[in-house]
N, C-alpha and C positions, 0 to 999 in steps of 0.2 A: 182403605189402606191395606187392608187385612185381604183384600181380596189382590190386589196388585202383586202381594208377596208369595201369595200361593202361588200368580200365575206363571212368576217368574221363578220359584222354585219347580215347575212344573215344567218349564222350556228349558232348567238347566235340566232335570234328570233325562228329558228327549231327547236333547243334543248329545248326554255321555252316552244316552242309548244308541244314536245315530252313528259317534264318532267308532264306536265296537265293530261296525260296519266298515271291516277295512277296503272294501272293494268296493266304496260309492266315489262316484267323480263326477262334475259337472255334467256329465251326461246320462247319469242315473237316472229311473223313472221312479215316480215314486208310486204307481200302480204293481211296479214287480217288488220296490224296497219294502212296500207295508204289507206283503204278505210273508216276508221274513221275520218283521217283527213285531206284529199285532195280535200275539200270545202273551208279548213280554209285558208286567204290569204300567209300565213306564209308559208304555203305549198307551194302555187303555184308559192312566188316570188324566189325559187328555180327551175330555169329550167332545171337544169339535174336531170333526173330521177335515175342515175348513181347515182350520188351525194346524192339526198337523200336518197337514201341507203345505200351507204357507211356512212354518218352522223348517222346514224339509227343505223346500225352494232356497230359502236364507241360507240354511248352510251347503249345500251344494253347489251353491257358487260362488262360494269362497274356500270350497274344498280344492287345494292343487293335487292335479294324479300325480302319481309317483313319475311318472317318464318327464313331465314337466317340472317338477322341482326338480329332476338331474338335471334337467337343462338349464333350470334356475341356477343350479349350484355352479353347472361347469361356463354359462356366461359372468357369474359376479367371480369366478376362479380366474377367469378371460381376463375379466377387467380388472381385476387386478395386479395379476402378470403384463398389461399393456401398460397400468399407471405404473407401476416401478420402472416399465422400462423408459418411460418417459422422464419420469427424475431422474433414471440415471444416465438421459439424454441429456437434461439440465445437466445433471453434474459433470458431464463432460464437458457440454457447451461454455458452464463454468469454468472450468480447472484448464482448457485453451485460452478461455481468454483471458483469464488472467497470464495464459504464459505469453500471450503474445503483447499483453501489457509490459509485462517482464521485460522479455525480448526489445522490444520498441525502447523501453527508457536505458537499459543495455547500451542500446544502438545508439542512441541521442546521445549518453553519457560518455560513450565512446568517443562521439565525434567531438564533442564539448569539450575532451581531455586533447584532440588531436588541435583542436582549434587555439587553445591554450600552449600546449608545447611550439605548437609554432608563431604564436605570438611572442612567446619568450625567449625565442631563439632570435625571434625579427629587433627584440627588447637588447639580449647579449650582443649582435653583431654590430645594431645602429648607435644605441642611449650607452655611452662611457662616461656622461659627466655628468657627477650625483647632483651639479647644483642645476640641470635641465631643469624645468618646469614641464609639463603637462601638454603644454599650448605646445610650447617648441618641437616638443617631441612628437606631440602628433603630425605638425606639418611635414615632420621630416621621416617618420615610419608610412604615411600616405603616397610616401614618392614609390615606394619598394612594394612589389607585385604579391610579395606575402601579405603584405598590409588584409588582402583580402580573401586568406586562408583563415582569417580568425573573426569574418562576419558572423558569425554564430555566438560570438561575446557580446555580451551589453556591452554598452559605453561605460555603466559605472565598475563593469568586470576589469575590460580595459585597464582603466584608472589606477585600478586597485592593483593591478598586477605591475604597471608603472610604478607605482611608489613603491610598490614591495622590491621591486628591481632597486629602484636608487636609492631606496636602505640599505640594503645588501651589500653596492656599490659603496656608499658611503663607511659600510661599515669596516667593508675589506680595505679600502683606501687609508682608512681611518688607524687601522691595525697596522698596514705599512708604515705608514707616516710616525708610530709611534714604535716602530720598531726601527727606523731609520735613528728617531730620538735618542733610544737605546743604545743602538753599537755607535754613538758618535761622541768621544772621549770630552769634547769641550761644554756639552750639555750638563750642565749644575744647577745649583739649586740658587745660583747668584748671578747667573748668566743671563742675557740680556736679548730679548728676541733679536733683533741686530748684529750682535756678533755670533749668534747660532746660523740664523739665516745665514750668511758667509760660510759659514762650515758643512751647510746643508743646499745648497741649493742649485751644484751642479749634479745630485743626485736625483734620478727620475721619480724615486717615491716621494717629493717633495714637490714637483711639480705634478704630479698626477694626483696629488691629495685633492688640490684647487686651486684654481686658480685667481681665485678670491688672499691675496696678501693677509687683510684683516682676520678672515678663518682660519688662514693657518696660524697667522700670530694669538689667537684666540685658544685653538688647539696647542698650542709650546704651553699656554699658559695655564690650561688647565692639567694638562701634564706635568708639570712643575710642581703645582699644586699637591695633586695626587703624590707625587715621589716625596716632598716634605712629609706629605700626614702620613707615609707609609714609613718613613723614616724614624717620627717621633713614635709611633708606637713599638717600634723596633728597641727604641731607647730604652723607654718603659718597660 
C-alpha cells in the first residue's frame, strides 16, 4: 500500500515537472525532452528509466498544441454560433406558423361571419311568420340560391339562427300588437276579446301578430292582466 502511494506521488511530481515543459506536444521526443530535464530532482527520484517514459508517452498524447485547441476553441465557437442560428430558425419557423395558424382561422372566421350574414338576410327576406317551424322554413329557404351561400353552417348553427330570427320576429310583432292595444281607446280592463277584436282588426299590426285567433286572444289577455297589476300598485 505504502509503496503504491509513493509511486503515485512520484508520477504526480513527473507530470508537474512535464507540464513546466510548455513546448511538448504530441510529437515531442522524449530522447530530446529528458535531456532538459534530467538535472531536475523530480526526474531523478524516478528510477526506472522505463517508466519515465512510459509516464512521458501518457502525457503527450493527451497534451493539445496550442494551434489545435484554437481550433478547438474556434470550432465549439462554430457550433455554437450555428446552434443558435438554428433555434433561431425554430423560432422563426415557430412564430410563421403560428401566424399562418392566425391567419387561416381569420380566414375561416371571416367566411363563417359572411356565411352567416347571408343566411340571415335569406332568414329576413323569406321567414316573416314567427309561428313557421323549422321544417317549413327550411323547405322553403332550399328553393332560394342563397340557401347555399351559408354551407359552411352546421345544421344545428342553422337552427339556432332560425329561432333567434323568430324570436325577434315574434318579439317585434308582439310589441306592435301591444302598442296597437295601447292607442286603441275601447281597450279596458272590462273589455271583452270580442268587442276589442272589432275595434282592432282592420288594423295590419293585428293581423301580422298571428294568425292564430287563439294567440292573439291569449296576448289581449295577458295584456289586460299586466294593465290591472300595474294599476293596483299605482293605487297603492
Amino acid at each position: 500500500m505504502v509503496a503504491i502511494q509513493v509511486t503515485l506521488l512520484l508520477k504526480k511530481d513527473f507530470l508537474e515537472l512535464l507540464k513546466e515543459q510548455t513546448d511538448l506536444n504530441k510529437h515531442s521526443r522524449w530522447s530530446e525532452t529528458k535531456k532538459k530535464i534530467d538535472s531536475d530532482p523530480r526526474y531523478k527520484a524516478v528510477e526506472s528509466s522505463s517508466q519515465r517514459e512510459d509516464w512521458f508517452r501518457d502525457y503527450v498524447a493527451r497534451v493539445v498544441d496550442p494551434h489545435e485547441q484554437e481550433q478547438i476553441k474556434e470550432k465549439e465557437k462554430q457550433d455554437r454560433i450555428e446552434a443558435s442560428l438554428r433555434e433561431r430558425e425554430r423560432e422563426v419557423q415557430r412564430t410563421l406558423s403560428t401566424h399562418l395558424r392566425e391567419r387561416d382561422k381569420e380566414r375561416e372566421q371571416h367566411k363563417h361571419d359572411e356565411a352567416t350574414q347571408h343566411f340571415n338576410a335569406l332568414l329576413a327576406d323569406l321567414v316573416r311568420q314567427s309561428d313557421m317551424s323549422w321544417r317549413e322554413a327550411k323547405r322553403l329557404l332550399r328553393k332560394d340560391h342563397r340557401w347555399e351561400l351559408a354551407d359552411l353552417l352546421e345544421r344545428d348553427e342553422k337552427e339556432k339562427l332560425f329561432n333567434d330570427h323568430v324570436e325577434q320576429l315574434t318579439k317585434r310583432k308582439r310589441e306592435k300588437f301591444r302598442e296597437l292595444l295601447d292607442e286603441t281607446e275601447g281597450v279596458t280592463l272590462t273589455a271583452s276579446w270580442k268587442e276589442v277584436k272589432k275595434l282592432i282588426k282592420e288594423d295590419s299590426r293585428y293581423s301580422k301578430f298571428s294568425s292564430n285567433e287563439k294567440k292573439c286572444e291569449r296576448e289581449f289577455k295577458d295584456y289586460v292582466r299586466e294593465i290591472g297589476r300595474a294599476s293596483c300598485r299605482e293605487r297603492v
